[in-house]
mmCIF file as Biopython writes it, N, C-alpha, C and O atoms, coordinates in Angstrom:
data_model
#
loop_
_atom_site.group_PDB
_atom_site.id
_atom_site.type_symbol
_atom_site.label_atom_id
_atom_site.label_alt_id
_atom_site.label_comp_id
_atom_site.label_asym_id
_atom_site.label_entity_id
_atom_site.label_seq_id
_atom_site.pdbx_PDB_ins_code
_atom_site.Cartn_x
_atom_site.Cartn_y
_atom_site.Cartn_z
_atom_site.occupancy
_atom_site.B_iso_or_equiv
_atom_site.auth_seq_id
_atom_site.auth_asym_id
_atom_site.pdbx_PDB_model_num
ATOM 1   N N  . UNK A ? 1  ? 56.830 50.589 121.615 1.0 0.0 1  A 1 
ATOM 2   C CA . UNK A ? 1  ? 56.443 50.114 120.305 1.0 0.0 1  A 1 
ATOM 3   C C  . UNK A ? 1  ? 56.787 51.137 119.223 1.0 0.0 1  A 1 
ATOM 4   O O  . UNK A ? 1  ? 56.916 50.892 118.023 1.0 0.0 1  A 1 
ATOM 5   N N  . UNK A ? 2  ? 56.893 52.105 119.719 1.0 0.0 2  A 1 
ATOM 6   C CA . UNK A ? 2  ? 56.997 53.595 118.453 1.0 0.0 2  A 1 
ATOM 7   C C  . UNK A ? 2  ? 57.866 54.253 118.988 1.0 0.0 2  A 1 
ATOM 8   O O  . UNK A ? 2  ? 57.955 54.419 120.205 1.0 0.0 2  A 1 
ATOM 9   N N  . UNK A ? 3  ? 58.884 54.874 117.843 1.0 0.0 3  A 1 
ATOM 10  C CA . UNK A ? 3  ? 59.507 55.826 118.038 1.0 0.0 3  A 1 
ATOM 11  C C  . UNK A ? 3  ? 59.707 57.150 116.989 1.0 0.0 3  A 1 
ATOM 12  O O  . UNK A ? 3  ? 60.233 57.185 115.877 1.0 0.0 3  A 1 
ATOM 13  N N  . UNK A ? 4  ? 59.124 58.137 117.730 1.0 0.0 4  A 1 
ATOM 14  C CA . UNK A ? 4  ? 58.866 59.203 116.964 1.0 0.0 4  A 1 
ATOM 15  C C  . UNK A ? 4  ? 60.686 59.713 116.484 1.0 0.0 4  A 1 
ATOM 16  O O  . UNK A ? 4  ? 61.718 59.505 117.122 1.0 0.0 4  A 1 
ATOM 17  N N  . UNK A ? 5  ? 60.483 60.491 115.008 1.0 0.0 5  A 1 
ATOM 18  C CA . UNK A ? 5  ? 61.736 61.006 114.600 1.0 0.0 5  A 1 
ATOM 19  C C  . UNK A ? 5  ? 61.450 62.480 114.876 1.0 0.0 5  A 1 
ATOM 20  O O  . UNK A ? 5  ? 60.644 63.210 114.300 1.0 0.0 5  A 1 
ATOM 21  N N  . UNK A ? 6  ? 62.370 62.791 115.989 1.0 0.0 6  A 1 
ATOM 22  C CA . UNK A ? 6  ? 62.197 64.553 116.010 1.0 0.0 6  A 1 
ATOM 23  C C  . UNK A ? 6  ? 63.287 64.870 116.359 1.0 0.0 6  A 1 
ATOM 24  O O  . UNK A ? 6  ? 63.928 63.947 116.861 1.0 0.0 6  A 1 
ATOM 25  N N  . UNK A ? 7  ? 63.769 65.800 116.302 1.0 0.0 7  A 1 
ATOM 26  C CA . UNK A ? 7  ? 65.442 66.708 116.182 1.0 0.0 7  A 1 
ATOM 27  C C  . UNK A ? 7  ? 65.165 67.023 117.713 1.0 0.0 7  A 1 
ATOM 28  O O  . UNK A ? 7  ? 66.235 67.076 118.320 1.0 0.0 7  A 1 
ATOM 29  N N  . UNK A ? 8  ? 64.137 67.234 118.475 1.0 0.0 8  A 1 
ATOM 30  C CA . UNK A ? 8  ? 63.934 67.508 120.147 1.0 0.0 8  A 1 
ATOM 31  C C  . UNK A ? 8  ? 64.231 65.864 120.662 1.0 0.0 8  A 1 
ATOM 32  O O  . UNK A ? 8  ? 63.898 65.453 121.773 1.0 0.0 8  A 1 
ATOM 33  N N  . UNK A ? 9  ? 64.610 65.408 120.089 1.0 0.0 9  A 1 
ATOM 34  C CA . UNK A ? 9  ? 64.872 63.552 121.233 1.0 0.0 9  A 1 
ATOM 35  C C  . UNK A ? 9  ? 66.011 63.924 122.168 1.0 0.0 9  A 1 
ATOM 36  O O  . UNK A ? 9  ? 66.960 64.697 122.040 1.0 0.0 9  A 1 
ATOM 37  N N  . UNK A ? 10 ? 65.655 63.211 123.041 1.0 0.0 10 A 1 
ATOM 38  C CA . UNK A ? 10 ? 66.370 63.461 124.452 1.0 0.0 10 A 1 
ATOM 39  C C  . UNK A ? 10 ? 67.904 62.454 124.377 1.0 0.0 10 A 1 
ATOM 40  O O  . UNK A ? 10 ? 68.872 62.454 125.138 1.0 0.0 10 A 1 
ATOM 41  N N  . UNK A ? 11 ? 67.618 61.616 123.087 1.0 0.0 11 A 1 
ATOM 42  C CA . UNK A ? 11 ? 68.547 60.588 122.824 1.0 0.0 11 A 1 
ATOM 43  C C  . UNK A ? 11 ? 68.664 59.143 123.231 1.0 0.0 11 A 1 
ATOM 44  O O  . UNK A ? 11 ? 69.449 58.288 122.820 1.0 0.0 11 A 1 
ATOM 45  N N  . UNK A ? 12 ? 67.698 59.064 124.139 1.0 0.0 12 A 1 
ATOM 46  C CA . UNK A ? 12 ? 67.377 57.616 124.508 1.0 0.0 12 A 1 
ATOM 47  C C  . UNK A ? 12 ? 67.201 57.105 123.760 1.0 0.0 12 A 1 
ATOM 48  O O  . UNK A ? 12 ? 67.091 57.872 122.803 1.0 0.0 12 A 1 
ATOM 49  N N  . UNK A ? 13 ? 66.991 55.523 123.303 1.0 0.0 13 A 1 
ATOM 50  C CA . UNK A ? 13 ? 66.920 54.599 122.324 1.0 0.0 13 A 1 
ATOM 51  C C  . UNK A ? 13 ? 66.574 53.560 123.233 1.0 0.0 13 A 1 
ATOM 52  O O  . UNK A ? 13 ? 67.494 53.039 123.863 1.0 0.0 13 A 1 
ATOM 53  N N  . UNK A ? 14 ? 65.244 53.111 123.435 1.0 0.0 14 A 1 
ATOM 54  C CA . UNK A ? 14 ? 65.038 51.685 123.833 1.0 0.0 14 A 1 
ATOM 55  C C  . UNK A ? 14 ? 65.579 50.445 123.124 1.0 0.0 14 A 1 
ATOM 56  O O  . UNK A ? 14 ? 65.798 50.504 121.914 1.0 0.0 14 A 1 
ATOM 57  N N  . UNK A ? 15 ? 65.782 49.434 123.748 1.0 0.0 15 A 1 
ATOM 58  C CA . UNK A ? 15 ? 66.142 48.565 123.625 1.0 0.0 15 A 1 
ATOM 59  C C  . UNK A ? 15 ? 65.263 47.749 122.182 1.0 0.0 15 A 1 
ATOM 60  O O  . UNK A ? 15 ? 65.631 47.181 121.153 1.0 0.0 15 A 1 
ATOM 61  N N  . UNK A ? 16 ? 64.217 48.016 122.687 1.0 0.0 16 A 1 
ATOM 62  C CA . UNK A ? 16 ? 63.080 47.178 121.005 1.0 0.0 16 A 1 
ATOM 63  C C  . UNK A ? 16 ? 62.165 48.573 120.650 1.0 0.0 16 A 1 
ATOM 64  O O  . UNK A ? 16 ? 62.041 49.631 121.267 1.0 0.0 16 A 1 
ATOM 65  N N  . UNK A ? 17 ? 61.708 48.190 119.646 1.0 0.0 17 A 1 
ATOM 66  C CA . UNK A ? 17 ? 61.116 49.298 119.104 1.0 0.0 17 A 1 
ATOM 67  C C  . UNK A ? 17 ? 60.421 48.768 118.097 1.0 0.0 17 A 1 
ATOM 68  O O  . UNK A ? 17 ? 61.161 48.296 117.233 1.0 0.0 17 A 1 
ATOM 69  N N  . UNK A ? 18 ? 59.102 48.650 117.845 1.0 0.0 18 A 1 
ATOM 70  C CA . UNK A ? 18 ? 58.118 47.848 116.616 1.0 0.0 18 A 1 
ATOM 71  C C  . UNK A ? 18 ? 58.413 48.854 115.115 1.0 0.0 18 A 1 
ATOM 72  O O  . UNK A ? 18 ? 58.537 48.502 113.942 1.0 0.0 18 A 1 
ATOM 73  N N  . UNK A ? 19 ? 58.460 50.391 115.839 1.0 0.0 19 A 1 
ATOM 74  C CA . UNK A ? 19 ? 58.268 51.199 114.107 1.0 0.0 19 A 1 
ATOM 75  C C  . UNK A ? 19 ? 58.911 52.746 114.417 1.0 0.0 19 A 1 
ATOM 76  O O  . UNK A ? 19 ? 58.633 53.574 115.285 1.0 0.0 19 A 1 
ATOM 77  N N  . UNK A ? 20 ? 59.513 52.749 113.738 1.0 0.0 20 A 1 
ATOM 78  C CA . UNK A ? 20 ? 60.051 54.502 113.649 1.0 0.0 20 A 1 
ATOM 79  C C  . UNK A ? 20 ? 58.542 55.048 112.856 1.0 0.0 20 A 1 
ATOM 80  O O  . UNK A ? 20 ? 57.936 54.488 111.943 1.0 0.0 20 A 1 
ATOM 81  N N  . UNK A ? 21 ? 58.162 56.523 113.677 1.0 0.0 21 A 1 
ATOM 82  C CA . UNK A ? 21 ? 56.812 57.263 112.950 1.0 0.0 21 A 1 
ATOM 83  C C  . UNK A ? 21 ? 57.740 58.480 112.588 1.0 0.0 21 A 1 
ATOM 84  O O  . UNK A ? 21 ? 58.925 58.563 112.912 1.0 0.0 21 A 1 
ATOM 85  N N  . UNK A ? 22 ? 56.732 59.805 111.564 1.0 0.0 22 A 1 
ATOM 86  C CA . UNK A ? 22 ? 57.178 60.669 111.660 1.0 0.0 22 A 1 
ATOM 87  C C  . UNK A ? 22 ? 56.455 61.434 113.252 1.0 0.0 22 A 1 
ATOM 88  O O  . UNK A ? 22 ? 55.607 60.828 113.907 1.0 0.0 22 A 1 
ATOM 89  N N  . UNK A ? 23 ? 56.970 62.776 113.642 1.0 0.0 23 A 1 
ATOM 90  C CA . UNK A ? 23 ? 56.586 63.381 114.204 1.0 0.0 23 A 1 
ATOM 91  C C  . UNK A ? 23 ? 55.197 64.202 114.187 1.0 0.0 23 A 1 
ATOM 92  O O  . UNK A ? 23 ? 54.868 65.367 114.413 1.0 0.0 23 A 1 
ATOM 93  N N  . UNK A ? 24 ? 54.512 62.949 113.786 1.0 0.0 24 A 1 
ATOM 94  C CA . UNK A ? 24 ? 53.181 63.810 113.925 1.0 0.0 24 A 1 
ATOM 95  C C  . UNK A ? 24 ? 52.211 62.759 114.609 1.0 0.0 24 A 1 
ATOM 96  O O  . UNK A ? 24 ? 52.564 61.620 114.915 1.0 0.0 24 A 1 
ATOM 97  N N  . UNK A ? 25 ? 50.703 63.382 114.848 1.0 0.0 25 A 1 
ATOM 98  C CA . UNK A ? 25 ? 49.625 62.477 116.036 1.0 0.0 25 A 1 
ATOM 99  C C  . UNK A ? 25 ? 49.399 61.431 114.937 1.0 0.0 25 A 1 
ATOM 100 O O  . UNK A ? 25 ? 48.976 61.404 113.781 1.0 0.0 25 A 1 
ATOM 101 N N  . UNK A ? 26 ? 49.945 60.479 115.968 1.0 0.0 26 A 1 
ATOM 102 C CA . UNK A ? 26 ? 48.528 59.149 114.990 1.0 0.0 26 A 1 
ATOM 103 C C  . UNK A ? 26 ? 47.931 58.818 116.065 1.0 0.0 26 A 1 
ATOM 104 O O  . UNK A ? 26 ? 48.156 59.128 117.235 1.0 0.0 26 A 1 
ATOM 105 N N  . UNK A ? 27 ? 47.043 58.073 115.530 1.0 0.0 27 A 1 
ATOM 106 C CA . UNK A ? 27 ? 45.959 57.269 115.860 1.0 0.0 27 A 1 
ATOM 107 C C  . UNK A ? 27 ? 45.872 55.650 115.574 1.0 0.0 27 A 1 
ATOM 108 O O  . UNK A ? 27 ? 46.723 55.031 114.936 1.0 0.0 27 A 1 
ATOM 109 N N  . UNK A ? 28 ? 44.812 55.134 116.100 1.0 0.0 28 A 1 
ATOM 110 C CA . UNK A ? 28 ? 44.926 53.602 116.044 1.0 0.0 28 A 1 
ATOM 111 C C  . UNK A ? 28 ? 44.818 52.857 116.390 1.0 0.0 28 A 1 
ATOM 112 O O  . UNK A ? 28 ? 45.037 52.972 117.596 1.0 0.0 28 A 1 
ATOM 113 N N  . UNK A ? 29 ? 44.437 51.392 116.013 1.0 0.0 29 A 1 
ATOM 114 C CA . UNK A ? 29 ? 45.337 50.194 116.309 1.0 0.0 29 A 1 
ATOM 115 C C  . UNK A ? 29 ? 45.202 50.762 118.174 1.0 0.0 29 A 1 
ATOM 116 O O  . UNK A ? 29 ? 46.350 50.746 118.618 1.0 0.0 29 A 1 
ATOM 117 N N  . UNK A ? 30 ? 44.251 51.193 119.217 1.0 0.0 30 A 1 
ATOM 118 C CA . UNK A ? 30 ? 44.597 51.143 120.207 1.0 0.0 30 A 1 
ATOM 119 C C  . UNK A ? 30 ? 44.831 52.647 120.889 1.0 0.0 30 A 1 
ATOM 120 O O  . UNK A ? 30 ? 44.384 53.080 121.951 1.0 0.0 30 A 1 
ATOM 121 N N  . UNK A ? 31 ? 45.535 53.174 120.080 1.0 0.0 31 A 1 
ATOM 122 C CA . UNK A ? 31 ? 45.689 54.821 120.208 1.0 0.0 31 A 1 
ATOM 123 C C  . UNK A ? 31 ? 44.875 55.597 119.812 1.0 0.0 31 A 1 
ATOM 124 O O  . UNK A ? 31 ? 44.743 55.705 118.593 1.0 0.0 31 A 1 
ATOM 125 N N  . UNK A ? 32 ? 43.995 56.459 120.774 1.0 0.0 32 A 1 
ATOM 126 C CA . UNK A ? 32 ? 42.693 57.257 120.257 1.0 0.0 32 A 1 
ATOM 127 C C  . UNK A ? 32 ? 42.983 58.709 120.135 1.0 0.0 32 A 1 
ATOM 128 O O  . UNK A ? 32 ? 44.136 59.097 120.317 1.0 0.0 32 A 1 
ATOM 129 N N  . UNK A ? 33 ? 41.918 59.641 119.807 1.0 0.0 33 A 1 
ATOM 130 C CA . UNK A ? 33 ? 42.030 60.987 119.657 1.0 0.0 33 A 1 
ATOM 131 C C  . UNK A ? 33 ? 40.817 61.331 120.587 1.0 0.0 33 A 1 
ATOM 132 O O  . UNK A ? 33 ? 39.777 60.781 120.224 1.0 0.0 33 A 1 
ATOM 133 N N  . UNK A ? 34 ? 40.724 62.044 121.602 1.0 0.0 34 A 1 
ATOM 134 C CA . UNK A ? 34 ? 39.447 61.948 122.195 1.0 0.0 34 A 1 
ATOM 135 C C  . UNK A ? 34 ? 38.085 60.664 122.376 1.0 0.0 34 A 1 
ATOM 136 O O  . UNK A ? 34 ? 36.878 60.854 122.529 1.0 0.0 34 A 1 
ATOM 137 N N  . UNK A ? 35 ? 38.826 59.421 122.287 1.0 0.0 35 A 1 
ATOM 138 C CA . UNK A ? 35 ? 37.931 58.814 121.985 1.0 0.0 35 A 1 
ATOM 139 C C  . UNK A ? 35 ? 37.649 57.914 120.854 1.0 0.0 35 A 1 
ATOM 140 O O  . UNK A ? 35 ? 37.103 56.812 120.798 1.0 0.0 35 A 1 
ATOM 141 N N  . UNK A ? 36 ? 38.231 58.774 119.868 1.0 0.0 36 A 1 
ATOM 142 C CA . UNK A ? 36 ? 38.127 57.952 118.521 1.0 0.0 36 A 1 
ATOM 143 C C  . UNK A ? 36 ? 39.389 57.579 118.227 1.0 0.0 36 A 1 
ATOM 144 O O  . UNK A ? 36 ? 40.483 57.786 118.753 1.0 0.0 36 A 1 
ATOM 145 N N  . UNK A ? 37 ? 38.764 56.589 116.641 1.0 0.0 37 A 1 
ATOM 146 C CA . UNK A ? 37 ? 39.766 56.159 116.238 1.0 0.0 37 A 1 
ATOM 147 C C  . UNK A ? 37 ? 40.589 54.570 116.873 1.0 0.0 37 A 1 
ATOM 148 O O  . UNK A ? 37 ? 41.269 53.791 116.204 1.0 0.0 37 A 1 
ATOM 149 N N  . UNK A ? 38 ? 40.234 54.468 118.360 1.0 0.0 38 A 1 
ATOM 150 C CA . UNK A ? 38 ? 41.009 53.868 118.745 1.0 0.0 38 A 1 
ATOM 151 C C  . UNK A ? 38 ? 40.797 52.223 118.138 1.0 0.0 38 A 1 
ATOM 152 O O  . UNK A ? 38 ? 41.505 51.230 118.305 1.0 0.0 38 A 1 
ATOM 153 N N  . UNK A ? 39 ? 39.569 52.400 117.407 1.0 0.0 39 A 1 
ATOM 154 C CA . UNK A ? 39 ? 39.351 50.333 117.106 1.0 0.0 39 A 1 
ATOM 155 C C  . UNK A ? 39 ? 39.704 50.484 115.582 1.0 0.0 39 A 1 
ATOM 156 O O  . UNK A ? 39 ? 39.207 49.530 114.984 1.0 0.0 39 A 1 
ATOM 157 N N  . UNK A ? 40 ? 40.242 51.160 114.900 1.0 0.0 40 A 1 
ATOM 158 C CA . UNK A ? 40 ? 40.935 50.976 114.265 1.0 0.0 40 A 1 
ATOM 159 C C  . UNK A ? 40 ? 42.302 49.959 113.765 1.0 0.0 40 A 1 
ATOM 160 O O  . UNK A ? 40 ? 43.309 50.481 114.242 1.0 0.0 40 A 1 
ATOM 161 N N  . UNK A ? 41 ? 42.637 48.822 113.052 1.0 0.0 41 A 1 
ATOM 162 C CA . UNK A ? 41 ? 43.468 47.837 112.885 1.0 0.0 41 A 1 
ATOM 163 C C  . UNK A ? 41 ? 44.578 48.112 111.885 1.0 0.0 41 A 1 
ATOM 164 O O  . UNK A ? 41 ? 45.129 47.372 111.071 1.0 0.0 41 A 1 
ATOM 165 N N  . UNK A ? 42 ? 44.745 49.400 112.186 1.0 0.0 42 A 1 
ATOM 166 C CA . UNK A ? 42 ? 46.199 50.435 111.647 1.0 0.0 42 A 1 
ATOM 167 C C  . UNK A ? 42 ? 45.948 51.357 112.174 1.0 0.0 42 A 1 
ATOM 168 O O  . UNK A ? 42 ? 44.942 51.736 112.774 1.0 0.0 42 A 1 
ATOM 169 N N  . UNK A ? 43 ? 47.879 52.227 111.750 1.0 0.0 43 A 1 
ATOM 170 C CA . UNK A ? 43 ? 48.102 53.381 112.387 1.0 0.0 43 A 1 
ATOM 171 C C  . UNK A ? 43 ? 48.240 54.210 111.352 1.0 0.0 43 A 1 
ATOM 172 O O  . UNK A ? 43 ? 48.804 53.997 110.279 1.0 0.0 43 A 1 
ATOM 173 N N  . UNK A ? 44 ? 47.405 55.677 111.933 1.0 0.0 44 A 1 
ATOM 174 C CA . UNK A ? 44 ? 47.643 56.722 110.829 1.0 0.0 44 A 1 
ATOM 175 C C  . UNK A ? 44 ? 47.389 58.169 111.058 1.0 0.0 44 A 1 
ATOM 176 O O  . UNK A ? 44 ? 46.399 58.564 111.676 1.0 0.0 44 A 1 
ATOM 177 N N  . UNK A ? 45 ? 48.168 58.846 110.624 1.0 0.0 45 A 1 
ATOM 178 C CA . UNK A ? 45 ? 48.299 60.115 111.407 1.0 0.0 45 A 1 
ATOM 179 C C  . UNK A ? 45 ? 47.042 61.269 111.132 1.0 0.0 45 A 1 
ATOM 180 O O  . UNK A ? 45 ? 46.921 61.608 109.955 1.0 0.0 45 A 1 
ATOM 181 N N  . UNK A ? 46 ? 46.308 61.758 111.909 1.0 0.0 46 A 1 
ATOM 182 C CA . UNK A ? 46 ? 45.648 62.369 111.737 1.0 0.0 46 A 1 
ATOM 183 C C  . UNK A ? 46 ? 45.679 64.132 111.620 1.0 0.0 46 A 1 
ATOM 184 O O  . UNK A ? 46 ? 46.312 64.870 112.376 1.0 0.0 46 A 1 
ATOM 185 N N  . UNK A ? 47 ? 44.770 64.583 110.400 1.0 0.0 47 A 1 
ATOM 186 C CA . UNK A ? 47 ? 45.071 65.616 110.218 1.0 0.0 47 A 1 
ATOM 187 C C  . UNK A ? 47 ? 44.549 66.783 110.761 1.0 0.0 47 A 1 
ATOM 188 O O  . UNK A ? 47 ? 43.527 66.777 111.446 1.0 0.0 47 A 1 
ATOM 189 N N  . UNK A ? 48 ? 45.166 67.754 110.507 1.0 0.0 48 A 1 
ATOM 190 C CA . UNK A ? 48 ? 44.660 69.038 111.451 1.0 0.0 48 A 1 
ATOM 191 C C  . UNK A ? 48 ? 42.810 69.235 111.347 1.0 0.0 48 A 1 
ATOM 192 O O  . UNK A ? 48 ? 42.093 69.627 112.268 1.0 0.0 48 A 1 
ATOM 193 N N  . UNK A ? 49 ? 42.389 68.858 110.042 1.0 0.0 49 A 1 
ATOM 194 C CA . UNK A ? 49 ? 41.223 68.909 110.263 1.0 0.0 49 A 1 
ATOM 195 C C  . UNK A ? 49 ? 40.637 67.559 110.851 1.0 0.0 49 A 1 
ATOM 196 O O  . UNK A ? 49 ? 39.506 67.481 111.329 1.0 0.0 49 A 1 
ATOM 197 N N  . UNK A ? 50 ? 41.379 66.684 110.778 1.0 0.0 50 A 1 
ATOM 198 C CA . UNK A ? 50 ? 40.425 65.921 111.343 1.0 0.0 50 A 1 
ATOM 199 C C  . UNK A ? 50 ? 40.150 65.893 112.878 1.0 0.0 50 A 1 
ATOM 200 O O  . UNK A ? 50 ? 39.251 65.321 113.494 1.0 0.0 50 A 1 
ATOM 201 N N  . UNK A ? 51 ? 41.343 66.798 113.392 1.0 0.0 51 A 1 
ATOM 202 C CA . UNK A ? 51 ? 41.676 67.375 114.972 1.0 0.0 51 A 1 
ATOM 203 C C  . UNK A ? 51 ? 41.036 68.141 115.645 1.0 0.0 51 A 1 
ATOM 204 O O  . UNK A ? 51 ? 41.219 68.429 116.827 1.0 0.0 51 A 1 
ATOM 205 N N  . UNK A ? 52 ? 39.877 68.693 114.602 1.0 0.0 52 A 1 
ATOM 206 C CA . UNK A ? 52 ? 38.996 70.076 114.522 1.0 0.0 52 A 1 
ATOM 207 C C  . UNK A ? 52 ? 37.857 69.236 114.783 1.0 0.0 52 A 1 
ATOM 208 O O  . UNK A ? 52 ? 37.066 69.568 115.665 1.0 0.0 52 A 1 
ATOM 209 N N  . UNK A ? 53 ? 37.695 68.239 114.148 1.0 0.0 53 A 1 
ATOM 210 C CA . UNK A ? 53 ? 36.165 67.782 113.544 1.0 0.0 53 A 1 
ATOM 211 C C  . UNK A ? 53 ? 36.293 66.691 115.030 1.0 0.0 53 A 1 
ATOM 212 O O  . UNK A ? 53 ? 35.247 66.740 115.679 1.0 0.0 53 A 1 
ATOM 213 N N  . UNK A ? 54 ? 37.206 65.889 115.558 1.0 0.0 54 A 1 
ATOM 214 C CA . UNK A ? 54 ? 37.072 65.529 116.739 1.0 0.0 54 A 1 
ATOM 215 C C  . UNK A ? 54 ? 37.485 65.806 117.724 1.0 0.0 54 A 1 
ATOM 216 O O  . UNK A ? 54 ? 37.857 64.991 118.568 1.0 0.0 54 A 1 
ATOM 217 N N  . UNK A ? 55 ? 37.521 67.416 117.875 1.0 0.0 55 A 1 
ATOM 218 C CA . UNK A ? 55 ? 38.118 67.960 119.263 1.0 0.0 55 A 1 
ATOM 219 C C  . UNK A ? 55 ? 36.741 67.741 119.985 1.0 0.0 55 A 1 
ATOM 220 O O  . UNK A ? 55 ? 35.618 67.587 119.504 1.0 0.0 55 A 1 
ATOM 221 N N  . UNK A ? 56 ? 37.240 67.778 121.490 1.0 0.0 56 A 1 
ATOM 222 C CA . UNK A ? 56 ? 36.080 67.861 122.355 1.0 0.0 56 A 1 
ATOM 223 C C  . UNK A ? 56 ? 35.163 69.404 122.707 1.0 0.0 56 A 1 
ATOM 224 O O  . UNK A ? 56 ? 35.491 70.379 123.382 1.0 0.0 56 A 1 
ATOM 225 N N  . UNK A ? 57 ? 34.387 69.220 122.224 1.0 0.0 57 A 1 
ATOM 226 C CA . UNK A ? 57 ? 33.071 70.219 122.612 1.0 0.0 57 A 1 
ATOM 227 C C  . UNK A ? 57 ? 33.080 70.407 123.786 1.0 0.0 57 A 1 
ATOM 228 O O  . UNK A ? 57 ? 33.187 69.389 124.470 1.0 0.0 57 A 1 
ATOM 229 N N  . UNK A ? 58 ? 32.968 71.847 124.573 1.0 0.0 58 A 1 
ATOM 230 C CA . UNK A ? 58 ? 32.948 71.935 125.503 1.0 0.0 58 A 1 
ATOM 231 C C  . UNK A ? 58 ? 31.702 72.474 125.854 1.0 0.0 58 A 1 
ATOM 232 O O  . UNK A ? 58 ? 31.431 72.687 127.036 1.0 0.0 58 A 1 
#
C-alpha cells in the first residue's frame, strides 16, 4: 500500500502501490506506534516528540 521515498531503496517497485510517503514513521489508519494511534482514519507521521511521549515504559 505505501511506498516510502529514500535514496537507501533496494529498487524494487511493486506492481500497485496506494501512496508514495516521505521517509519518515507514520501512523494510522491501522498502523500503530506502540499501541497507539492505530484507530485512527488517516495517515500521519509522527513526531520525535510524540515518539517520546509514547515510547514504552519500561
Amino acid at each position: 500500500l505505501f511506498v516510502k521515498r529514500t535514496p537507501k531503496s533496494s529498487g524494487y517497485r511493486p506492481d500497485y502501490t496506494g501512496f508514495e510517503v516521505p521517509n519518515k514513521f507514520i501512523v494510522g489508519y491501522a498502523l500503530d506506534y506502540n499501541e497507539f494511534f492505530r484507530d485512527l482514519n488517516h495517515v500521519c507521521i509522527i513526531s520525535e516528540t510524540g515518539r517520546i511521549k509514547y515510547a514504552k515504559k519500561s
